[in-house]
matplotlib code that plots the C-alpha trace (Angstrom):
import matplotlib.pyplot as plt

x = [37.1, 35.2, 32.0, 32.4, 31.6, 28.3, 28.1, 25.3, 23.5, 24.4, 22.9, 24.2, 21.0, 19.7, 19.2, 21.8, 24.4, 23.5, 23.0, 27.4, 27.7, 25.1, 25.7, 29.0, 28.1, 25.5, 26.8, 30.4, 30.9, 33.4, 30.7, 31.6, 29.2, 28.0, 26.2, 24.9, 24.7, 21.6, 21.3, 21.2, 24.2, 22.0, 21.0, 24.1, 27.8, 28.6, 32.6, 31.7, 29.0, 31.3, 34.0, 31.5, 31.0, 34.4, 34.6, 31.7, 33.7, 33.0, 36.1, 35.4, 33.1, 32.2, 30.2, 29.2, 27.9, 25.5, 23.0, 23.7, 22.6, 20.1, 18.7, 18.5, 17.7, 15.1, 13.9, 13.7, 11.2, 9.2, 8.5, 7.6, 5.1, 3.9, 4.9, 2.5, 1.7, -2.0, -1.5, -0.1, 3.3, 6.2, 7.9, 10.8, 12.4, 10.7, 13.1, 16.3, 16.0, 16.1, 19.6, 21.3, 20.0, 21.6, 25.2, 25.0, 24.6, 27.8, 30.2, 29.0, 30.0, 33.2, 34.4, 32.9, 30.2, 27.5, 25.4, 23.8, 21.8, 19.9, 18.3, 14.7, 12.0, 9.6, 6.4, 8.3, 8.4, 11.7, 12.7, 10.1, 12.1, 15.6, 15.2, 13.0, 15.6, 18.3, 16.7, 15.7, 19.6, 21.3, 19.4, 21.8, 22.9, 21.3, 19.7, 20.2, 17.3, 18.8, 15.7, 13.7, 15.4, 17.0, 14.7, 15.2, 11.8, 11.4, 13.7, 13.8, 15.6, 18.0, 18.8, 20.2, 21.6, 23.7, 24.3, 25.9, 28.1, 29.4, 27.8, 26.5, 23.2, 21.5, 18.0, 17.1, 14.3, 13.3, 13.3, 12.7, 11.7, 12.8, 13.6, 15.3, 16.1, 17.4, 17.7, 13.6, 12.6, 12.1, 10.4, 9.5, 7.6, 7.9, 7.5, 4.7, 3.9, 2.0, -0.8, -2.9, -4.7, -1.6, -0.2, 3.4, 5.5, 7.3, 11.0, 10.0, 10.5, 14.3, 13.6, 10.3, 9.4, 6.0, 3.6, 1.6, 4.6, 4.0, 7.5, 6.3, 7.6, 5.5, 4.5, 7.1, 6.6, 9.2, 9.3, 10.3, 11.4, 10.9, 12.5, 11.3, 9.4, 12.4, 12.9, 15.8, 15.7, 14.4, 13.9, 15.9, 19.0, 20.2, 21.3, 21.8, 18.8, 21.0, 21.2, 17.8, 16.1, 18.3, 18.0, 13.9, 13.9, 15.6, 13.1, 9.7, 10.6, 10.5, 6.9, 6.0, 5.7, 5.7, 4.4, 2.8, 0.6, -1.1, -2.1, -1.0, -1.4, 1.4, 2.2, 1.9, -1.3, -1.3, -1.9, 0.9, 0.8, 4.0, 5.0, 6.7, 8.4, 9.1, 9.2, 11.1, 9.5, 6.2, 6.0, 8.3, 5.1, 2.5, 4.6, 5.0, 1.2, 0.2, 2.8, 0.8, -2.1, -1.3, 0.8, -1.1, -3.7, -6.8, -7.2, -3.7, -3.4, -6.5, -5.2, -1.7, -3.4, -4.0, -0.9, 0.8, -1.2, -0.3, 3.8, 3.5, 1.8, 4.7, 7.6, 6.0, 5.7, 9.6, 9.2, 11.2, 12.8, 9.4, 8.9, 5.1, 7.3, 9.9, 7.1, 5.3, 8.6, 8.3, 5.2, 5.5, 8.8, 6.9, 4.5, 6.9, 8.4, 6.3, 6.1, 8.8, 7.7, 7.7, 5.7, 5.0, 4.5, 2.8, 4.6, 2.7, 2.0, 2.2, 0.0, 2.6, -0.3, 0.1, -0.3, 1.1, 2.1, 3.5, 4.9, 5.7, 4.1, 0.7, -2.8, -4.7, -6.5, -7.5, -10.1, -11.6, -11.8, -12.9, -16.1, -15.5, -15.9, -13.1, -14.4, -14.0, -16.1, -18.4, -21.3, -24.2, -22.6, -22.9, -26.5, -25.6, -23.3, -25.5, -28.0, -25.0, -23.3, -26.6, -28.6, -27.5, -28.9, -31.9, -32.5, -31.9, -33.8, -36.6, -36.4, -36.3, -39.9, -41.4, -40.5, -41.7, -45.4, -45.7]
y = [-14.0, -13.7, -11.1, -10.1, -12.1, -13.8, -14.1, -17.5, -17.9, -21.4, -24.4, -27.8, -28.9, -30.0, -26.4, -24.3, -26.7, -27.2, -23.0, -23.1, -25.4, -23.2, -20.0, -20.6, -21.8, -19.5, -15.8, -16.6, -15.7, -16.6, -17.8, -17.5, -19.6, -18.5, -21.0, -18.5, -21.1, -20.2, -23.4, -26.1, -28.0, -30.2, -32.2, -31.5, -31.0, -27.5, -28.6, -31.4, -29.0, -25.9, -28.2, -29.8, -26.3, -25.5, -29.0, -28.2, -25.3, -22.2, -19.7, -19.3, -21.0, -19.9, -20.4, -18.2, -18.4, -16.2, -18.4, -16.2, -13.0, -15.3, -16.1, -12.5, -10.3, -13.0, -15.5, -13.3, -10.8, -13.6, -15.6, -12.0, -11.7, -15.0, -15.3, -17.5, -17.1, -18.1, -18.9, -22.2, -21.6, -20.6, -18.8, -21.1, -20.0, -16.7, -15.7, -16.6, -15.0, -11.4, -12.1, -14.4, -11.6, -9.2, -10.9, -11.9, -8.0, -7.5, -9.8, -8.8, -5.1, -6.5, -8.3, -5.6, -8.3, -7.1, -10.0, -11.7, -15.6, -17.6, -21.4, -20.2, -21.4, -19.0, -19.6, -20.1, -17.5, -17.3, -15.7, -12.6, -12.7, -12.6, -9.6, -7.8, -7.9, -7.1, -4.2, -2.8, -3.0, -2.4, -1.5, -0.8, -4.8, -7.1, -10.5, -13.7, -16.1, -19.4, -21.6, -19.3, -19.3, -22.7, -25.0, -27.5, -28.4, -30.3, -32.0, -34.9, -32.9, -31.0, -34.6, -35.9, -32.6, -32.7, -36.4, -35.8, -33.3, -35.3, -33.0, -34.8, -33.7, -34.9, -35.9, -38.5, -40.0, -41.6, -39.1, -35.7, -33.6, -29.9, -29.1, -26.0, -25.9, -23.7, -23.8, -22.7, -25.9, -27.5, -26.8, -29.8, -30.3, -31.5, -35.6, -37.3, -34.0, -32.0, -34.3, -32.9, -36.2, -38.4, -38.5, -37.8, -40.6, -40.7, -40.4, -36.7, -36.4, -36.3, -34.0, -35.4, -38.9, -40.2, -39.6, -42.7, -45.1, -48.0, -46.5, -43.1, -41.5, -40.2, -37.2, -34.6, -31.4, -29.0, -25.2, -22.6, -19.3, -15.8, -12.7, -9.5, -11.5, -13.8, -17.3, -17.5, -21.3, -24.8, -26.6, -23.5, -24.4, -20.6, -20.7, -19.0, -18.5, -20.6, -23.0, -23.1, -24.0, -26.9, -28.3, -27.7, -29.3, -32.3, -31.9, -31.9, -33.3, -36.9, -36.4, -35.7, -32.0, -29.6, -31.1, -29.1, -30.2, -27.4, -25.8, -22.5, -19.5, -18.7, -14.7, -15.3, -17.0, -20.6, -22.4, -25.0, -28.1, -27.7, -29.8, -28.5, -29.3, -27.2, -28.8, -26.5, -23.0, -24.2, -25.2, -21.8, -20.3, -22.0, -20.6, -17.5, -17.0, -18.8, -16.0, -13.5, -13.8, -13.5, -10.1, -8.2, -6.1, -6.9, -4.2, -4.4, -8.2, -8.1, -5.4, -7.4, -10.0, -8.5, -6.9, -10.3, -11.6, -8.8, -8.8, -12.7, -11.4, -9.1, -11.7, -14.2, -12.4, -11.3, -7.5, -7.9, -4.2, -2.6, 0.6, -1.2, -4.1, -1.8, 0.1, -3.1, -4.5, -1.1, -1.7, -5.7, -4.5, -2.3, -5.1, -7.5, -5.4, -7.3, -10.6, -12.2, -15.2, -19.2, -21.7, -25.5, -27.1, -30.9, -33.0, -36.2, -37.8, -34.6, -32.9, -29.2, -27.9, -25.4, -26.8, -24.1, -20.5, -17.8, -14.4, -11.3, -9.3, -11.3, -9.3, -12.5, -11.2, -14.5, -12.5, -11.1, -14.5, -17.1, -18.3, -19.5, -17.7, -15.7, -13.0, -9.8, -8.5, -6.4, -8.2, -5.3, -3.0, -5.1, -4.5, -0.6, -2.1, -4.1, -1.3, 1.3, -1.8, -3.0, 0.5, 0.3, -3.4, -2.2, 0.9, -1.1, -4.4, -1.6, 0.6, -2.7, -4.0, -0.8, -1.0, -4.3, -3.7, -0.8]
z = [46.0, 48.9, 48.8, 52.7, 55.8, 57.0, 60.4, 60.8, 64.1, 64.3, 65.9, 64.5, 63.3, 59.8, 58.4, 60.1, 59.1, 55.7, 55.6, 55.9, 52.6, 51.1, 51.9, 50.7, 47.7, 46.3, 48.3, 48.0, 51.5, 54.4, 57.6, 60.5, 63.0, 66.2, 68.7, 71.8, 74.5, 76.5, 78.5, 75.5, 76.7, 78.4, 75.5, 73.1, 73.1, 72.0, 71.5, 68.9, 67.4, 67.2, 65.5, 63.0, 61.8, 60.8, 59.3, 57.1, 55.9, 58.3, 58.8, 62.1, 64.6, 68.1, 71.5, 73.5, 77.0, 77.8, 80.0, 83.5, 80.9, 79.3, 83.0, 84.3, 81.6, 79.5, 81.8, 84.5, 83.2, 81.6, 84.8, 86.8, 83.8, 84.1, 80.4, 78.7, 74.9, 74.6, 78.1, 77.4, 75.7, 78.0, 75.8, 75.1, 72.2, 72.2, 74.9, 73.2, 70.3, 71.1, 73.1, 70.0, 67.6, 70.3, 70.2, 66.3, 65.6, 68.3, 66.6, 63.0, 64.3, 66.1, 62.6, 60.5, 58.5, 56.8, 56.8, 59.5, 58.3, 60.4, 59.8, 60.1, 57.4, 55.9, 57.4, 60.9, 63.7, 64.8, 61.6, 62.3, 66.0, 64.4, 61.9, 63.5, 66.9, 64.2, 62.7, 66.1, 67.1, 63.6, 60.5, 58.2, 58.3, 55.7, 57.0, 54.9, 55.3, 53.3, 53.8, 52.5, 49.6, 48.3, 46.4, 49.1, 49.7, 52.4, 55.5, 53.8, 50.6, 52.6, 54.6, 50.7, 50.5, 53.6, 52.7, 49.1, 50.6, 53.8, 56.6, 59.9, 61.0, 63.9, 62.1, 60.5, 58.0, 60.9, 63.6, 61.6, 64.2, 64.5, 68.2, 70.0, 73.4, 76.0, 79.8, 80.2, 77.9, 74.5, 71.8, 69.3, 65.8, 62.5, 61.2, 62.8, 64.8, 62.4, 62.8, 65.3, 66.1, 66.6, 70.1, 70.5, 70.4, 73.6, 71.7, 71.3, 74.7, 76.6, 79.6, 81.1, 81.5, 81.2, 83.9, 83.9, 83.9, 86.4, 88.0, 88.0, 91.3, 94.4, 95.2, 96.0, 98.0, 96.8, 98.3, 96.0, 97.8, 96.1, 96.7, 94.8, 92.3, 91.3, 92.8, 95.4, 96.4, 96.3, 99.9, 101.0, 99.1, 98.0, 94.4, 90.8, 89.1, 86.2, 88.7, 90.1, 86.5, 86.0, 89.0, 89.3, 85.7, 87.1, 90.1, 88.0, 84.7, 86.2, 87.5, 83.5, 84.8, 81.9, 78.9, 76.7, 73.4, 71.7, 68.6, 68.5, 66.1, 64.3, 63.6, 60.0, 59.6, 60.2, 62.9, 64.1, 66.0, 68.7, 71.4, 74.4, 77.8, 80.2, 83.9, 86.0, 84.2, 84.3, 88.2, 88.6, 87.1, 89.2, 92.4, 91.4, 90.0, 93.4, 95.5, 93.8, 94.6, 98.2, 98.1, 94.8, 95.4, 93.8, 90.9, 90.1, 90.1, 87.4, 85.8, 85.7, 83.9, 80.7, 80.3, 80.8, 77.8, 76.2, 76.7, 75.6, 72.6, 71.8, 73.0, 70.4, 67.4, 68.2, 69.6, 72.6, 72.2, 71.4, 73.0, 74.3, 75.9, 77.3, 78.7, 80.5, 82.0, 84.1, 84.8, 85.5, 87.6, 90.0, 91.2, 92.3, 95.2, 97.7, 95.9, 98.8, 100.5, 100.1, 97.9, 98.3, 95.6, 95.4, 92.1, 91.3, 87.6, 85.2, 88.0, 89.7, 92.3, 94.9, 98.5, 100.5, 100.9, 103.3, 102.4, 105.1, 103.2, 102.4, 102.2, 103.3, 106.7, 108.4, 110.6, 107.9, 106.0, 108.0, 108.8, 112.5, 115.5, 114.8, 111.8, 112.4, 109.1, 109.8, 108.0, 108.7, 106.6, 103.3, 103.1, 102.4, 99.5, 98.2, 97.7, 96.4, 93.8, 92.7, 91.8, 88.2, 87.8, 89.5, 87.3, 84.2, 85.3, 86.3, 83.1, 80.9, 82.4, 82.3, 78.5, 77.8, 80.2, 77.7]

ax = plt.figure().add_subplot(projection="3d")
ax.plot(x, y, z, "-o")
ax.set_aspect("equal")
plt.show()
């Protein structure tokens, strides 16, 4: 007799899919799998994936599309943050988890389950990013965390597992990476990745092609128009934010724009060798930083910058409705009122470079700038600064040598 319902934030990889078999098995209860599409279609086929999971022995297995909330609500604030954990890491799958945890706590409510499993490992991070989002949104539900448990001990284990009981997973022995992907990117590791002195084989990549291919396209100038902070359109095309990601990962990911190779630090401890590409959010990112510059003022741009390391900080380690992040989006929200305007961007050979930029509401005073003929800056009165901004220097630099004569 069945124990109660399980409600699995599904994928159709190697560990969510062997999670239905075992979760079965060992809790005795009925799953029902959820896949939250956030933009991963573009690799995968959710139909043959959502079927697979009732085939594996799921009650119930859904999909459901959330990438227009996903876009708005997630990516949205990220790229007006410049989100950037350890300012290299775009915050791929950061972003999705708070909004799958968000609709796995919704249908566990709507079917009345108590339980709520995901796929993640124990010394991962998504699994900090799950339960904490859970807990912020329904405590009293209890989280199931499989892989942390079963004495499969490696991929290659759970691979003969899946194997003696006829379910289809998408690794192999061969190709054993781990990857998650959503419509900002994807996220890559595991085999041959976790040495840090091997260079990705190029198979880990399916979204970027390699930059220094004798085929390799010519630079591309591509103008990316903003509108409150947000980007509006490419080559002044209008379109969906939704739409505007794929098509500006199509855009860059054949220049090799957007691959990322780092060693990052993990919120429990160790430090993990990840591969990442992210064309169309990284050269969004480069715009926007580049659109900044020319409408922020000076103290709040700087001041802008730490906080954006900071909400990356708290995206990563999973505290997306933390009363500290809830508190920077307002902040984060009220610099981009003036951050309208156009950016060209040059794509050439892994290289996404600002070229250009114009806004209506840009602080850049060419007569106070240039150097020509033109200037209108009063140059005589920085003498007066200098004496005011340097006096402390002065009285220290003073002070110091009468110590030392002494």
């Amino acid at each position: 007799m069945s124990k109660g319902i399980c409600i699995l934030a599904y994928s159709g990889g190697l560990d969510t899919s062997v999670c239905i078999r075992w979760i079965i098995e060992n809790y005795h209860l009925d799953v029902i799998a959820c896949v939250v599409d956030v933009g991963q279609e573009q690799d995968e086929d959710l139909d043959a994936i959502q079927k697979k999971a009732l085939q594996i022995g799921a009650v119930e297995s859904l999909v459901l599309d959330v990438k227009d909330e996903f876009a708005h609500e997630y990516v949205a604030l990220s790229l007006m943050t410049n989100g950037m954990y350890e300012n290299k890491y775009p915050l791929v799958s950061a972003l999705s988890r708070p909004l799958i945890s968000k609709r796995l706590v919704a249908l566990a409510q709507e079917r009345g389950a108590n339980y709520i499993a995901h796929g993640c490992t124990g010394k991962g991070n998504d699994q900090v990013r799950f339960e904490t989002s859970i807990a912020a949104l329904d405590p009293s539900l209890t989280i199931l965390g499989p892989v942390r448990e079963w004495d499969l001990t490696s991929r290659e284990a759970e691979m003969d597992y899946a194997e003696k009981h006829g379910i289809p997973v998408p690794t192999t022995k061969k190709k054993p990476y781990s990857v998650d992907d959503n419509m900002v990117g994807r996220a890559i590791e595991c085999g041959v990745l976790e040495d840090p002195n091997t260079a990705p084989p190029e198979d880990v990549y399916t979204i970027t092609q390699d930059p220094k291919r004798a085929d390799a396209p010519d630079e591309e100038l591509v103008t990316i128009s903003f509108e409150g902070g947000l980007p509006t359109a490419i080559n002044g095309e209008k379109m969906s934010l939704v739409d505007l990601l794929v098509k500006l990962n199509l855009i860059a990911g054949p220049h090799g724009v957007g691959r990322i190779d780092m060693v990052e630090n993990r919120l429990i401890g160790v430090k993990s060798r990840e591969i990442y590409e992210a064309p169309g959010m990284m050269a969004l990112i480069t715009a926007h930083k580049s659109l900044e510059e020319l409408t922020l003022e000076r103290e709040t741009m700087h001041f802008k910058l730490g906080l954006e390391q900071e909400w990356s900080r708290l995206v990563y380690f999973g505290k997306w409705f933390s009363p500290l992040k809830q508190a920077i989006d307002a902040f984060i929200a009220s610099t981009q009122t003036f951050v309208t305007g156009d950016v060209r961007l040059s794509l050439y050979r892994g290289n996404c470079v600002t070229v250009g930029r114009t806004s209506p509401y840009s602080l850049y005073d060419f007569g106070l700038a240039t150097y020509d003929s033109a200037d209108q800056f009063n140059h005589k009165a920085a003498k007066g600064f200098m004496e005011l901004y340097s006096l402390p220097i002065r009285v220290w630099a003073q002070m110091q040598s009468g110590l030392h004569d002494s």
